[in-house]
N, C-alpha and C positions, 0 to 999 in steps of 0.2 A: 640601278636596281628597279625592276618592274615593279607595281604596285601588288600582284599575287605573290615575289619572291618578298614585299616587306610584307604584308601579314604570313607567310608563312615563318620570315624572321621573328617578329613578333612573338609567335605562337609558341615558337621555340626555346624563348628567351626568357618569356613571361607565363605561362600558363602552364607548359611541363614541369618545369621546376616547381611549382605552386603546388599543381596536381601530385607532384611527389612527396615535398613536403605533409602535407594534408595525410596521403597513405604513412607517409615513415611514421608522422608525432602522433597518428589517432587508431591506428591499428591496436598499441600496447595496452590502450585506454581500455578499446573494446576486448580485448581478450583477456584483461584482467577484471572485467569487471565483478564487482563482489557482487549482485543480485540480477539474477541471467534470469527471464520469462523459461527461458525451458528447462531449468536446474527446479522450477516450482515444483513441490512438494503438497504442501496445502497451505489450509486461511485457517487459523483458530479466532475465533471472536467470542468474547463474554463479557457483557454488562450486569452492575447491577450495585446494590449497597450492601454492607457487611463484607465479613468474611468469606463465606462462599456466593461466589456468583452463580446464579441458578438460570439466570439467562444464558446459553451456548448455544455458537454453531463450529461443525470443525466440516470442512469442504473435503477431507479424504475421505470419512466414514459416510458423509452428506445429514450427521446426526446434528437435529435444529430443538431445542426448545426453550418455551418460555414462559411465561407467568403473564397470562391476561390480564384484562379489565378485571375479572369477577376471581382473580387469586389462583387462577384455576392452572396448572404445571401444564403444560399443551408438550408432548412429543409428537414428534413429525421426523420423516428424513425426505430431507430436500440436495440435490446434487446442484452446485455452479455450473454452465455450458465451460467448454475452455472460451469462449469471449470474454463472458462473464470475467473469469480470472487473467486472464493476460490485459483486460479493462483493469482490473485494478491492480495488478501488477504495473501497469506505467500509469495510474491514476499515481501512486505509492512512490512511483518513481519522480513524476513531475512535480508532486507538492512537495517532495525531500523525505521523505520520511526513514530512508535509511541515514539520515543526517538528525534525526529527534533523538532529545535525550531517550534513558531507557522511562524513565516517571517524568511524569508533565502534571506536578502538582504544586500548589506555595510549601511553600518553606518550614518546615516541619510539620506537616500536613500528614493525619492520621491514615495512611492507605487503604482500613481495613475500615472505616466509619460507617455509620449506621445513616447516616446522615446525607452525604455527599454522592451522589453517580459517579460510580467508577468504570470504565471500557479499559478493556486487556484486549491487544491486536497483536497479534502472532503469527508473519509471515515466515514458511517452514521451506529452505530452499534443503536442496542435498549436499552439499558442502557447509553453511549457515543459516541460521532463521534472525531473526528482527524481530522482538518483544518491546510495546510501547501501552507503558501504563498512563491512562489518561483519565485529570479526575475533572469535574466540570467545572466545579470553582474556583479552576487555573484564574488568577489575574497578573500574573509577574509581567510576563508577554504576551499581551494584545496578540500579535502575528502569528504564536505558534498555538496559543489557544484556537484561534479561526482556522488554521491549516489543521490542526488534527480532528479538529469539531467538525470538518469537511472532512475526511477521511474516513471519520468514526460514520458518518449520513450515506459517503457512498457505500459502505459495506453494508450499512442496513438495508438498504436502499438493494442492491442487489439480491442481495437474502431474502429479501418480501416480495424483488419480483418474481425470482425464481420459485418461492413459496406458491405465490399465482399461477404459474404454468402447471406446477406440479396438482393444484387442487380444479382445475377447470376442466 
């Protein structure tokens, strides 16, 4: 056997099968998946203490507001670019967060306190949405406290830059 008919043996042997495998066991993966970037919907975001959160953004209506330094209710409407949201659609996707419980708080921990920072995340696809109640004074787990305190930074985070293009 020439040395072109063993790597073409090779290739045959080793690398199509492979290449098959790979398409058969990761195809079902991808087509079942439960949060698709283009089934998105919108973003709801609201921080804040008490029972009503008076800080909101909802990225369908592009309606933003919040309560300043000086108390003051600020409405705005600011829109996400689709970057913006397909970024934190696999931002969302990389940190797990379709894997977070629904409350990320200790253990009989007041939801509604006067007291504590609360962030409600609200990813709205067309088939299912993702609701993740996050209070700051999580300490059970270290890891998931820092993964959604990262998640809760990049939504702000986009929100205030988008705010900036929108007022310049």
């Amino acid at each position: 056997m020439t040395f072109r008919g063993k790597k073409i043996f090779l290739a045959f042997t080793i690398v199509v099968p492979f290449i098959i495998y790979c398409v058969i066991y990761y195809t079902p993966m991808l087509r079942n998946a439960k949060y698709r970037s283009t089934e998105f919907v919108s973003l709801q975001f609201k921080w804040g203490v008490g029972a009503i959160l008076q800080n909101t953004y909802d990225s369908s209506t592009g309606n933003y507001q919040y309560v300043d330094t000086r108390d003051s209710l600020i409405k705005t409407n600011v829109k996400l670019r689709k970057n913006d949201i397909i970024y934190l659609h696999n931002k969302a996707n990389e940190l797990g967060l379709w894997n977070f419980p629904e409350v990320i708080a200790n253990e009989g921990e007041d939801l509604k306190s006067n007291k504590v920072l609360r962030y409600e995340i609200r990813f709205n696809y067309k088939r299912k949405s993702k609701k993740v109640i996050y209070m700051t004074n999580y300490t059970e787990m270290p890891k998931l406290r820092n993964v959604a305190g990262q998640m809760q930074k990049l939504i702000t985070q986009s929100i205030n830059d988008a705010e900036e293009r929108y007022t310049k």
